[in-house]
C-alpha positions in Angstrom: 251.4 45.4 160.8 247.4 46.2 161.3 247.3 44.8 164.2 250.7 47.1 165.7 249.3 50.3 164.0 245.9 49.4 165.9 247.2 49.0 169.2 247.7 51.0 171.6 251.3 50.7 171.9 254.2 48.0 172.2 252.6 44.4 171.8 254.3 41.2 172.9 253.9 38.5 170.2 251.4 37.1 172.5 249.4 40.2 172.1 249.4 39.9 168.7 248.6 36.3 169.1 245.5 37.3 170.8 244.5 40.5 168.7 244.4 37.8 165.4 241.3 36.3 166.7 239.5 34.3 163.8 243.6 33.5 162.5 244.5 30.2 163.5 248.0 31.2 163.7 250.9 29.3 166.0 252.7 31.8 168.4 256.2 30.8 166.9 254.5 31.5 163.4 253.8 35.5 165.3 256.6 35.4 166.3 259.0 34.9 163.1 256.7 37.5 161.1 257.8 39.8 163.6 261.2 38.8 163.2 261.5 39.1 160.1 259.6 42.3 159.9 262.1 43.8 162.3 265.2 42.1 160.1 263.3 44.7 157.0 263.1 47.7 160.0 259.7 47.9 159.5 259.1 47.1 163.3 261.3 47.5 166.5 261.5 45.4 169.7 262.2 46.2 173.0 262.5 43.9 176.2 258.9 43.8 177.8 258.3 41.8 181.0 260.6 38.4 181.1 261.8 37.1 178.6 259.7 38.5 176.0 259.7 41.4 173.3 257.2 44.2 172.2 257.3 44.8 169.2 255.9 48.2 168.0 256.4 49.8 164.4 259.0 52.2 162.8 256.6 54.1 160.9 252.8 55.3 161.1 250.3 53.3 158.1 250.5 56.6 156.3 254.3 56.7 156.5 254.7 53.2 155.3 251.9 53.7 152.7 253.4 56.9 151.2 257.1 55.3 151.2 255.2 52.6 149.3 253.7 55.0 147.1 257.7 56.6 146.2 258.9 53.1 145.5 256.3 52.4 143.2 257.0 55.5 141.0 260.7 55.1 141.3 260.4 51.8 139.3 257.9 53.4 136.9 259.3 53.7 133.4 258.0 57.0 133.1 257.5 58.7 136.4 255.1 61.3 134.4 253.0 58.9 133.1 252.4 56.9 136.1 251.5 59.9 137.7 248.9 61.3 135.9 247.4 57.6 135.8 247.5 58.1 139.0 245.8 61.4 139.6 243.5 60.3 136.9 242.3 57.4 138.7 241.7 59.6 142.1 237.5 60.4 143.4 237.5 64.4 143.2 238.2 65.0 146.6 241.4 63.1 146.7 242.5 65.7 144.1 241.6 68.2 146.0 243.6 66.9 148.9 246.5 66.3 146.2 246.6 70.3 145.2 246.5 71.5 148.3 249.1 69.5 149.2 251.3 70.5 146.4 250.4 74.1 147.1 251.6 73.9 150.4 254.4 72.0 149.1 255.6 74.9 146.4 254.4 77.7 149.2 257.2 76.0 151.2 260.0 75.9 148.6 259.3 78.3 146.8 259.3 79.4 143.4 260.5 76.9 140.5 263.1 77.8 138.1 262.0 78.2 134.5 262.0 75.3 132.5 264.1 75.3 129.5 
């Protein structure tokens, strides 16, 4: 996945091949990760020149990471307590980013009910 969110568009598994240079890895070995990371939708493939595919993914890093990030609290006990862990555990300036965020967020939707 680094390697598809660093390039500069569609790669053929050869391409990938190539941009793994240090990895010893076999081509068919490229090839079934990408198979099996477009069987989970996290990548999609279109016919490139020949016979071959190029293979570019679904989502952007910070799409996948957040959608990470949701599945992780969904399967939190308690989804309060993992998040304060959470923003406890953030440098100061991520917190920042966090409120305004959530501002933005509750500017958007408006106010909240009142909580019984």
């Amino acid at each position: 996945m680094e390697v598809l969110w660093a390039g500069p568009g569609p790669l053929t598994a050869r391409e990938v091949v190539d941009a793994l240079c240090g990895r010893p890895l076999a081509y068919t070995t490229v090839l079934t990760v990408l198979s099996r990371l477009e069987k989970k939708a996290l990548v999609r493939r279109a016919r490139a020149a020949g016979r071959a595919y190029a293979y570019r993914p679904v989502a952007s890093r910070e799409d996948h990471t957040a959608e990470l990030m949701r599945a992780a609290l969904d399967a939190a006990g308690d989804r309060v307590a993992a998040l304060a862990r959470f923003v406890g555990s953030v440098s100061p300036q991520e917190a920042e980013v966090l409120r305004r965020a959530l501002e933005s967020v509750a500017a958007e939707s408006g106010p909240l009910p009142p909580q019984a």
